[in-house]
ZAMARGU-4260 file (C-alpha; in steps of 0.2 Angstrom, whole numbers, plus 5000, padded with zeros to 4 digits):
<rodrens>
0) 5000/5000/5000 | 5007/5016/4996 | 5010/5030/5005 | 4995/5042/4998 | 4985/5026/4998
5) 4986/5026/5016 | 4983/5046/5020 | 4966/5045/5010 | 4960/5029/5019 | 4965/5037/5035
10) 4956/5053/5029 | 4940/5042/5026 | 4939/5037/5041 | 4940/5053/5050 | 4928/5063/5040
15) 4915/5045/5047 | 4923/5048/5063 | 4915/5066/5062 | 4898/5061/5054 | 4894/5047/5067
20) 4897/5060/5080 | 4887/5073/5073 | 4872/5059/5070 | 4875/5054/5089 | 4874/5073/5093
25) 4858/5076/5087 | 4849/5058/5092 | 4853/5064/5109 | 4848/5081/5107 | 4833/5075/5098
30) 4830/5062/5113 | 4833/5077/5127 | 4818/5087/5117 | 4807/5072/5112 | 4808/5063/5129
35) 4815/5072/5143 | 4809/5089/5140 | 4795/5085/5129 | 4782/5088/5142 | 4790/5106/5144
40) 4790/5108/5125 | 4774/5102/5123 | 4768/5114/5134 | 4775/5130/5128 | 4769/5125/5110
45) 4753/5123/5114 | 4754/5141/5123 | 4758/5149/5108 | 4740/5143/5099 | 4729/5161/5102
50) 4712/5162/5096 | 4700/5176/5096 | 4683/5175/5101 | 4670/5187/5098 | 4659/5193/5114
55) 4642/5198/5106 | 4636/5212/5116 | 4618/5213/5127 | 4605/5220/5114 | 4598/5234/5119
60) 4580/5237/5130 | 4565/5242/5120 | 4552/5251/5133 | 4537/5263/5131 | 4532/5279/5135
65) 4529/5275/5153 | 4545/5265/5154 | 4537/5247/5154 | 4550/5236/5145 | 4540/5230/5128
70) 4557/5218/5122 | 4572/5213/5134 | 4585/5200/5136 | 4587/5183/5146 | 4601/5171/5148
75) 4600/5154/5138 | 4614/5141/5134 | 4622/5140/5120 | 4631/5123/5114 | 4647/5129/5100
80) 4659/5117/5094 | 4677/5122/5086 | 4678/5118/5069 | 4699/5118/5068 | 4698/5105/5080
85) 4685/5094/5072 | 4693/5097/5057 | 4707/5088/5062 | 4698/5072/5070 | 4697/5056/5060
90) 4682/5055/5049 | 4678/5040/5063 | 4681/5053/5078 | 4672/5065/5070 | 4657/5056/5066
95) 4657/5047/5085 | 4658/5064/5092 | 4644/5074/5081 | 4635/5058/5087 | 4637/5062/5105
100) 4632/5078/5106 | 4618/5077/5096 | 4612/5066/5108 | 4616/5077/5120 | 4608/5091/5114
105) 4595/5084/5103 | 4599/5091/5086 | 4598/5079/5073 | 4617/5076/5067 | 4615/5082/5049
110) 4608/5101/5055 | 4624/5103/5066 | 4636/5098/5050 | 4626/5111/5042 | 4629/5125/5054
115) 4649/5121/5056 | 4650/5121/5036 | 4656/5140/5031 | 4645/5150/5019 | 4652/5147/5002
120) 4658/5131/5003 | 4652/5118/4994 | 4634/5114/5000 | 4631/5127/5013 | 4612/5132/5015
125) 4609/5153/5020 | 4604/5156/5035 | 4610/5140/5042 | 4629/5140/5038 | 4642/5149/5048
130) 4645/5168/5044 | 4658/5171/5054 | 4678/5168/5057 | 4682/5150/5055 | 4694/5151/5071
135) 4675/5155/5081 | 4668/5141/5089 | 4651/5139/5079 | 4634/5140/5088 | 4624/5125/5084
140) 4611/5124/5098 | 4603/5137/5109 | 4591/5138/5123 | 4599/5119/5127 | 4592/5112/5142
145) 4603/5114/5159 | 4604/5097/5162 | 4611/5094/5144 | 4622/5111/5146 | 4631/5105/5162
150) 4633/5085/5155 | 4643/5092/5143 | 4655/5103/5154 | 4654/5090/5167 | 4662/5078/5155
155) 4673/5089/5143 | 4684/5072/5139 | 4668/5066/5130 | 4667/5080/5121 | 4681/5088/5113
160) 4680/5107/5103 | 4662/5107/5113 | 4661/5122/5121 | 4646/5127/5133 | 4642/5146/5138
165) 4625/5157/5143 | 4620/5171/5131 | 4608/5182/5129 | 4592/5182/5119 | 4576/5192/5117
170) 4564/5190/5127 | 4543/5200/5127 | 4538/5203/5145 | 4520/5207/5137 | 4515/5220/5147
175) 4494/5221/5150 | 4496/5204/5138 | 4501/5214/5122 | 4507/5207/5106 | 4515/5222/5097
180) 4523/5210/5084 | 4522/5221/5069 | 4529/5237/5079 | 4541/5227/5088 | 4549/5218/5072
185) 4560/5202/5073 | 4580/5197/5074 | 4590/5184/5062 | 4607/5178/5059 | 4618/5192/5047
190) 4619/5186/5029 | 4636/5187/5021 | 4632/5200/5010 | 4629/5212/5025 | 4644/5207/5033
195) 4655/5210/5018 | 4647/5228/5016 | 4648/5230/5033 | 4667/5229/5034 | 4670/5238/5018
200) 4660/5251/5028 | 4674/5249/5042 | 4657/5245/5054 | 4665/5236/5068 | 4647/5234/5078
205) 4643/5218/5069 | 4652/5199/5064 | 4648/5182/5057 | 4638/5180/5076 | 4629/5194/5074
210) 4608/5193/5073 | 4600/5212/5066 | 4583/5217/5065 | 4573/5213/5050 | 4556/5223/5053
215) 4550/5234/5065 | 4560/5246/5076 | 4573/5233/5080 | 4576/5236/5060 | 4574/5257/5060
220) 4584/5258/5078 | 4596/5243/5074 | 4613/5252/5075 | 4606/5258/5092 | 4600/5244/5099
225) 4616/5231/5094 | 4629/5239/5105 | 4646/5234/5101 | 4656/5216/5102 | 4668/5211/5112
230) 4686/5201/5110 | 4693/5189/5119 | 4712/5181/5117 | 4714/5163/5122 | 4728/5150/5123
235) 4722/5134/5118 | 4730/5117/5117 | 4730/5103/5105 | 4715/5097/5108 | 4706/5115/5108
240) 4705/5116/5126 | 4707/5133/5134 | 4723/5135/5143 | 4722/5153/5149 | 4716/5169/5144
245) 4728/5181/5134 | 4717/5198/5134 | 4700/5203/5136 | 4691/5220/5129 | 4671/5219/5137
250) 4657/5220/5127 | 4646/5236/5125 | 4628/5232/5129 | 4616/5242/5116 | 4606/5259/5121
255) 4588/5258/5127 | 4574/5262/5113 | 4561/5274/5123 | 4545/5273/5111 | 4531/5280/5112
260) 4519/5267/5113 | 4509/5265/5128 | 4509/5247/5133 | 4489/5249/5143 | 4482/5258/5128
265) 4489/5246/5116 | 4484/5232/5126 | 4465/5240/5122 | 4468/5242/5105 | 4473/5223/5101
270) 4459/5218/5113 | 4444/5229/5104 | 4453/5224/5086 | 4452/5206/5089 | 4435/5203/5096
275) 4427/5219/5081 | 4435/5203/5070 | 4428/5189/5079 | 4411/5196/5081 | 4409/5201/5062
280) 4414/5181/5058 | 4397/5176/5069 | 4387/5191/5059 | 4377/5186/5044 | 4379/5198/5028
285) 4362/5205/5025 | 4367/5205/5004 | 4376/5189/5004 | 4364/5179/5019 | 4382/5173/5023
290) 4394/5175/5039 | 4407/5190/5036 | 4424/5183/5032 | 4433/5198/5043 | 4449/5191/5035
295) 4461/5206/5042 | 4459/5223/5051 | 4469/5236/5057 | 4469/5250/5072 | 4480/5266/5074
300) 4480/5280/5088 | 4490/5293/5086 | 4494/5309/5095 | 4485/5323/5086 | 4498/5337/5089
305) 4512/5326/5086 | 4507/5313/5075 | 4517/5300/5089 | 4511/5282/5090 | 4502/5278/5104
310) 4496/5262/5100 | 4495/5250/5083 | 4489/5235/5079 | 4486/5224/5065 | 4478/5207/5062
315) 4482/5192/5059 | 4499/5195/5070 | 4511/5183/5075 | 4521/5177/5091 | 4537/5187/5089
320) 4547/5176/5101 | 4546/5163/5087 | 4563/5170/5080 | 4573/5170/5096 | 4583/5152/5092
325) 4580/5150/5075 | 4565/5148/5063 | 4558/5130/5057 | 4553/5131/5035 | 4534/5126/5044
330) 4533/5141/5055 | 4540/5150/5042 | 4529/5147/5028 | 4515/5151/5039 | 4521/5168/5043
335) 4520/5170/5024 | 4504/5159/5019 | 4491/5166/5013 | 4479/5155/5018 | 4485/5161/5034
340) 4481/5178/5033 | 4500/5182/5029 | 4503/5185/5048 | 4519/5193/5044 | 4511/5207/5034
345) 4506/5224/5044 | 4489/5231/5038 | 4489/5247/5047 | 4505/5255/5038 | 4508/5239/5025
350) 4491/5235/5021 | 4483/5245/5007 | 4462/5247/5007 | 4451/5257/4999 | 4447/5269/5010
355) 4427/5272/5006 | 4417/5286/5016 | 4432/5290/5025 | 4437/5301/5012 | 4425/5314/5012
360) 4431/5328/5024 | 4445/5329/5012 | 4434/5330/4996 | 4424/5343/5006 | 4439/5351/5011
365) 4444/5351/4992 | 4427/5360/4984 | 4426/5372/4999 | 4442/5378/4994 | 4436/5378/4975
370) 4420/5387/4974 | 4409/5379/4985 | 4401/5384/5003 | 4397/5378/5019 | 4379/5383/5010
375) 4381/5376/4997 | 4365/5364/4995 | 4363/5349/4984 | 4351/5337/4982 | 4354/5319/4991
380) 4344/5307/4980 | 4343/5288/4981 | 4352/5287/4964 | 4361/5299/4950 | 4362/5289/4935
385) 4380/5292/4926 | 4379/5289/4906 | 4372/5271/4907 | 4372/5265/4924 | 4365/5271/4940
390) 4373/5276/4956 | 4365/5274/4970 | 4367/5279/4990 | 4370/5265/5004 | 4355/5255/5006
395) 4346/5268/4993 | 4342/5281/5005 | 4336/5299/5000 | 4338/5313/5010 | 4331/5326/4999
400) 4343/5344/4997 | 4355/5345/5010 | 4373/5353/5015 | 4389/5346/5016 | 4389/5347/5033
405) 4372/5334/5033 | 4381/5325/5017 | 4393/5319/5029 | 4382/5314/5045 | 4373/5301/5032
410) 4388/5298/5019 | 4375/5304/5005 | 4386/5298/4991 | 4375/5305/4977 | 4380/5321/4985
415) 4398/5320/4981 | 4395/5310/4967 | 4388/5327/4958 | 4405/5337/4965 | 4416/5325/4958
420) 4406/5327/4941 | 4405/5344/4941 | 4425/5348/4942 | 4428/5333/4930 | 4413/5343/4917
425) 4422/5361/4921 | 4440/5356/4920 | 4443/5339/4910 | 4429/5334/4902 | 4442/5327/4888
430) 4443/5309/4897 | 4461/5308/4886 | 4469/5322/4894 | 4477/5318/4909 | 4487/5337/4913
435) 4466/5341/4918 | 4465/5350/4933 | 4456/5341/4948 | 4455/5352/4965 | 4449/5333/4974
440) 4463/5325/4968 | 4475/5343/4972 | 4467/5340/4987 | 4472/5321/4992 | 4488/5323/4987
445) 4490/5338/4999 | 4484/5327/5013 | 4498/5314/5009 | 4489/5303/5000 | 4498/5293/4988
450) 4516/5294/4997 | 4525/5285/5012 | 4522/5295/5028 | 4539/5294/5034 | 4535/5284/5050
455) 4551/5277/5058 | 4544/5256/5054 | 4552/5247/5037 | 4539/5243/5025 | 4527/5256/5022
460) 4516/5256/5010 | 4514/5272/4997 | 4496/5269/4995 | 4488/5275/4977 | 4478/5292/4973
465) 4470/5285/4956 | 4471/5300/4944 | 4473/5303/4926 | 4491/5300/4924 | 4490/5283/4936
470) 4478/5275/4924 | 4485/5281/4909 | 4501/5272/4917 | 4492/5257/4922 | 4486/5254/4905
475) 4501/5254/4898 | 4506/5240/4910 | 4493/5230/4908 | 4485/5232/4891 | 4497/5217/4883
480) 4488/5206/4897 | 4471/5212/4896 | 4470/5215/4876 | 4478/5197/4875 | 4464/5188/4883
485) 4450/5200/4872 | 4458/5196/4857 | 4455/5177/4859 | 4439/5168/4863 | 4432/5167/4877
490) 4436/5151/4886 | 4427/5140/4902 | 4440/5148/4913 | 4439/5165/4910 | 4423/5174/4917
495) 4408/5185/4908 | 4413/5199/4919 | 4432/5195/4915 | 4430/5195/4897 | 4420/5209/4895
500) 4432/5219/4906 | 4444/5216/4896 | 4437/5219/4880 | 4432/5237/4886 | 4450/5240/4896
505) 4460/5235/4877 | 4447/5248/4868 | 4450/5264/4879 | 4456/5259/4898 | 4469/5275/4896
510) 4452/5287/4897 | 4447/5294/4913 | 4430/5296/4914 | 4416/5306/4924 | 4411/5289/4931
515) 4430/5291/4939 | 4428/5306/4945 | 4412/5301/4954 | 4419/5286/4961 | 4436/5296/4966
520) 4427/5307/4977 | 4418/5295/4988 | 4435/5284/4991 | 4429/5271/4978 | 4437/5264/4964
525) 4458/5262/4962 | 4462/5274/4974 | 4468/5264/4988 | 4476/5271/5008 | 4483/5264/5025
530) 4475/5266/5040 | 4490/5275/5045 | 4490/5287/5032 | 4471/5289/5035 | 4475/5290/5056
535) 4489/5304/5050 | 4477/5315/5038 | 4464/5318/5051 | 4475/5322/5064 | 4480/5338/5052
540) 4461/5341/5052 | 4461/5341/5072 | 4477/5348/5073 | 4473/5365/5063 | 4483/5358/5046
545) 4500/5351/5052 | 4504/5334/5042 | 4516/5325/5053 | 4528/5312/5049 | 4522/5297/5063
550) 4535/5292/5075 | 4538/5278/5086 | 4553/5282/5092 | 4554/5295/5106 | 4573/5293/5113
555) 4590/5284/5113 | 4595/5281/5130 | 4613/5273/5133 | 4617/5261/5147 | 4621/5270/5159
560) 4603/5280/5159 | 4608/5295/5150 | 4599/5301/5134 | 4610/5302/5120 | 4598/5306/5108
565) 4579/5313/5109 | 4567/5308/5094 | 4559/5323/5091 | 4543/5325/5079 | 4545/5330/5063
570) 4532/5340/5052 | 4530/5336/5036 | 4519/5352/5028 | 4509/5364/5034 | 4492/5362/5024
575) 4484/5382/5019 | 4467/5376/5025 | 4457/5391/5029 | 4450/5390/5048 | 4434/5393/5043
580) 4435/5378/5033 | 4441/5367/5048 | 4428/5374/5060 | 4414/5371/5048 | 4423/5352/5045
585) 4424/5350/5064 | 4408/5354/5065 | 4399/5343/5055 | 4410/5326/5060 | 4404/5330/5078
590) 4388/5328/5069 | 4391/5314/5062 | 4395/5306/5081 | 4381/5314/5087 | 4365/5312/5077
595) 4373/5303/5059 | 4382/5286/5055 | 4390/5284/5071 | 4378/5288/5085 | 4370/5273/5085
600) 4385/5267/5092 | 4392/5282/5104 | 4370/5283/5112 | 4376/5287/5133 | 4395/5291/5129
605) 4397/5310/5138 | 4398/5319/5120 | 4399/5337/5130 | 4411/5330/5139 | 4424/5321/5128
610) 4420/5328/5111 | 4422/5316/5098 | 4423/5319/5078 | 4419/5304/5067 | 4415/5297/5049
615) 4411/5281/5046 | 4416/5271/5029 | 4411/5253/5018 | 4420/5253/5005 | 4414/5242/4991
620) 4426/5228/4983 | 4427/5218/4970 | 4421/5199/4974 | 4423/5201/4991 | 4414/5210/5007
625) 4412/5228/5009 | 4428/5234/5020 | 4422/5244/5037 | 4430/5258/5042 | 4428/5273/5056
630) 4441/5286/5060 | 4439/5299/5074 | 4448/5311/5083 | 4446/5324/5098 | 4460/5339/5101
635) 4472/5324/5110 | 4470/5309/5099 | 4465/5302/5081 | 4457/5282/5084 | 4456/5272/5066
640) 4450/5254/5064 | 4446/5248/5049 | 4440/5226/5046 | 4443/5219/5026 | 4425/5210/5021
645) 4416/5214/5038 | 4401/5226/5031 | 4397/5243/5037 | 4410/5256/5047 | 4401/5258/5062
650) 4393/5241/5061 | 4411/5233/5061 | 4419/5243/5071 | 4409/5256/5081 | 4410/5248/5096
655) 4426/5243/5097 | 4433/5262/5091 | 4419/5268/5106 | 4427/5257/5119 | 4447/5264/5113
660) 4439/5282/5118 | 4432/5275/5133 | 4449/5270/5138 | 4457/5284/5133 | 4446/5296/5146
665) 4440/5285/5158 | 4423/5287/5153 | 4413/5278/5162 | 4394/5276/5159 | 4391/5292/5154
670) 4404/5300/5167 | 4424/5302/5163 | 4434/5298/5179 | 4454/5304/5174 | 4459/5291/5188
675) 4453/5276/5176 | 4463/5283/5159 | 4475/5274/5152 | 4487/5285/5151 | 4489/5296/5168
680) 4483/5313/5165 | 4474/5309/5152 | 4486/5313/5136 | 4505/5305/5133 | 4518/5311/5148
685) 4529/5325/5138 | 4546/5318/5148 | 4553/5303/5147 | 4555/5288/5158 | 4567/5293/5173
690) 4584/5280/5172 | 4594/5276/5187 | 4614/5278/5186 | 4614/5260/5180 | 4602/5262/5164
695) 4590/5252/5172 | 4569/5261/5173 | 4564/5266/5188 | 4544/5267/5192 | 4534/5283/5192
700) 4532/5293/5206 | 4516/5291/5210 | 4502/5305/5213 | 4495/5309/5230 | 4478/5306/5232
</rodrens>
């Protein structure tokens, strides 16, 4: 072996003499991490897992005028589970653990994989998929029984990623038993797209947890009412399990909503409205010799010099506690049946009626501000026959001549029948020209007829004033449909009545005719109102011509009890009535209460001393039931109830609107004792409800005797 053979072996053998050492090294390094200081390792590693969870904030209190909680909150448990940590299970791990805690829990285990899925994956469902950050533990169960609740953090080894906690819901204390569904509105889970514009917005308030308000003033007052989240930091372990907390930044519960609702007159209002409805159900139709279907109805008072809600309601309504937790598609679908009554619908500022006899102070306001007199006399016949058909009064009564003042006490329709002919013959007689002058339609329109009043609820209805421009525009809409059906035969399932509609709509159902104008100014016809937007009109006739826009909500209080924001009224218009003209009007609706349509149900209630002003209304409808309408008012208030298909106004609603007066005042018998009014002191307190330091209401002082 030579000499340089030997230096490279020997070199060989050093540089493995190196390698086996360096190998050696780090087995015993690795050894001293893995097994001697793996616990320690472990540890720290598992210290440096953070997660962020959102704290939803406590919603804020809804209360009324008198400080009477109408919405609050209430503690319920809430089942998550942590979707990193399931995610790394074994399918077979997985699947035994969504097992157990269904049981647990009693979810079904398909509806809690549909909750953990993330919206936008792959066969996520909206409203049931997860909104917010995957890192979250996901909600899948709320208002869990206790007994389920603690199992579960009794045994946290049986139930990995499964985390239990207690958050707040909304609860409806019902003060007086009320309902309030459609003033109160409803909450649901965020949907993505709101989230996504929220934090384009850079609106920190809400997150993929977050429930808003869908209708109602929960909706209109949402941004008040949601507070603001908090965040907690936690160090978890491998197995998801809290370690120890990192940083906390508390939740901000939501401002109280001080409305001005009064719960005890409410509680009237809903009562009268539903038994009105159940009694016209039990009362035969005279013209059919069938029971009244009474399908809907509707009630509003309002303050007269404010135009603030006092009390609303509408039927059929709804339980609104049937969000809290989550909706099934059967409740649902009721809520939006039809054969139902569309519970979810809000007739008296969504609902849109024709508003019959009703409408008659504001067409006599209309002539007497267009050449016409409180002497003015014309002649109330039983019929006024209008090119080929006659017109006739309710019941074909005749009265003989009399004034407008007398042609509302008996809602002589031929009367106005001949004003709304006489402005069509004098200023648009050309049925093709729809720039013709009208004072009554002027008039409606002036009232706010025909436009959203600007009340602080989501939803309202615009209601229709049917002029010339609105059936010119209908006809183009609809002549394709209507001039389809007269161009073909008539078939078995399309009515004589249909077909010969049609035919004549096709030919000229752009022309406004006197027939329209006659109709127009007895509330007939296409013209079409809420019973808000009638409730807001007559409180400008009570309140000297101020239209307001109706409010709801009166203050924003913040929790700690101080009002960060007062709700004030807000006019709309001031209408250029002259006062001669609302005297004369005033004058002759107290007539109406005392000696015309609405006395046979007001017979012992102290007129001289609570002075009530009233019109009655039917209004006619095609294939159905007349729709019954009254709408009074004194110097305080404005009290509208109207019932679809339940006849006559008075007869569907008289007593009902009699015993909202009654309660009101405090009449009782012919006597008004203040003591018995529902609302001390007889009108709405002007102050708010007085808060303690903490936010929370404190009762009112009460009067020495």
């Amino acid at each position: 072996m030579t000499a340089a053979s030997h230096r490279s072996r020997l070199r060989l053998i050093v540089i493995q003499t190196l390698v086996f050492s360096l190998l050696a090294t780090l087995g015993a390094r690795l050894y001293y991490l893995q097994v001697i200081s793996g616990e320690e390792y472990q540890g720290q590693a598992a210290s440096q897992s953070v997660r962020e969870i959102v704290v939803q904030p406590q919603r804020g209190l809804i209360v009324d005028a008198m400080g009477r909680p109408l919405v609050t909150n209430r503690l319920t448990w809430v089942v998550s589970m942590d979707r990193t940590l399931v995610g790394r299970m074994s399918e077979a791990d997985r699947t035994e653990l969504l097992a157990r805690t269904a049981r647990a829990i009693g979810v079904k285990v398909p509806r809690i994989r549909a909750k953990l899925l993330l919206c936008g994956d792959e066969g996520s469902v909206a409203g049931e998929c997860w909104n917010g950050s995957p890192y979250q533990p996901v909600p899948i169960a709320q208002d869990v029984k206790e007994t389920a609740a603690l199992r579960i953090l009794e045994q946290p080894e049986d139930f990995p990623g499964v985390v239990v906690d207690r958050q707040s819901v909304r609860q409806y204390p019902s003060p007086y038993g009320i309902n309030a569904a459609h003033l109160l509105g409803y909450l649901s889970p965020i949907t993505k797209e709101e989230l996504e514009d929220a934090e384009d917005d850079g609106d920190s308030s809400v997150n993929g947890a977050s429930v808003v308000g869908r209708a109602g003033v929960e909706k209109e007052y949402d941004e008040f009412l949601r507070g603001q989240p908090g965040y907690q930091q936690v160090a978890v372990d491998s197995k998801g399990r809290v370690r120890q907390d990192v940083s906390d930044l508390a939740a901000q519960p939501g401002d109280t909503l001080v409305t001005s609702i009064d719960a005890n007159v409410q509680s009237v209002v809903e009562e009268q409205l539903a038994k009105m409805i159940q009694t016209q159900r039990n009362t035969l139709d005279p013209v059919t010799d069938r029971k009244f279907e009474a399908d809907s109805g509707a009630a509003v008072v309002l303050e007269a010099r404010t135009g603030r809600i006092v009390a609303m309601a509408s039927q059929p309504t709804y339980d609104p506690s049937v969000w809290v937790g989550g909706i099934t598609d059967k409740q649902l679908a009721r809520l939006y049946s039809e054969a139902a009554g569309t519970p979810l619908l809000s007739r008296a500022f969504q609902g849109q009626f024709a508003p019959g006899s009703t409408w008659k102070p504001f067409m006599t306001v209309g002539a007497l501000t267009h050449g016409y007199s409180p002497d003015t006399i014309l002649p109330c016949s039983s019929a006024v026959q209008i090119g080929n058909r006659a017109f006739h009064n309710h019941e074909s009564s005749a009265y003989g001549p009399i004034t407008f003042a007398r042609a509302l006490e008996v809602s002589c329709n031929t009367f106005f029948f001949q004003v709304g002919m006489h402005f069509w013959q004098t200023l648009g007689s050309d049925p093709d020209d729809v720039n013709a002058k009208d004072p009554l339609v002027s008039q409606a329109e002036k009232f706010g007829f025909g436009e959203r009043t600007g009340v602080d609820l989501p939803g309202e209805a615009s209601g229709r004033v049917a002029d010339r421009k609105w059936k010119k525009a209908y006809y183009e809409s609809m002549k394709d449909y209507y001039c389809g059906i007269a161009d073909k035969p008539q078939d078995a399932k399309t009515s004589d009545f249909v077909y010969k509609f049609a035919r004549e709509f096709c030919i000229e159902g752009w022309k406004y005719k006197i027939t329209d104008s006659a109709n127009f100014a007895i509330g007939q016809g296409d013209t079409i109102v809420t019973p808000l937007q009638l409730a807001r009109a007559y409180a400008a006739l009570s309140n000297g011509g101020t239209l307001w826009e109706p409010r709801v909500g009166k203050a924003v209080v913040s929790p700690d009890g101080k009002v960060i924001r007062e709700i004030a009224p807000k006019k709309e218009r001031q209408l250029k009535i002259p006062k001669k003209v609302l005297r004369y009007l005033d004058e002759a609706l107290q007539g109406v209460a005392s000696r015309g349509t609405m006395a046979w149900k007001l017979g012992g209630f102290p007129l001289d001393k609570v002075t009530i002003r009233a019109k009655t209304g039917s209004a006619e409808v095609y294939g159905k039931q007349s729709t019954g309408w009254v709408a009074s008012y004194t110097k305080d208030y404005v009290v509208v109830m109207m019932i679809s298909q339940a006849g006559t106004g008075s007869g569907a609603t008289g007593e009902g609107v009699r015993a909202i007066w009654e309660a009101l005042y405090g009449v009782d018998g012919d006597q008004v004792r203040e003591g018995r009014a529902a609302i001390p002191g007889v009108t709405q307190p002007a102050t708010l409800p007085t808060f303690g330091d903490d936010g929370s209401i404190l009762p009112p002082a009460r009067k020495e005797q």
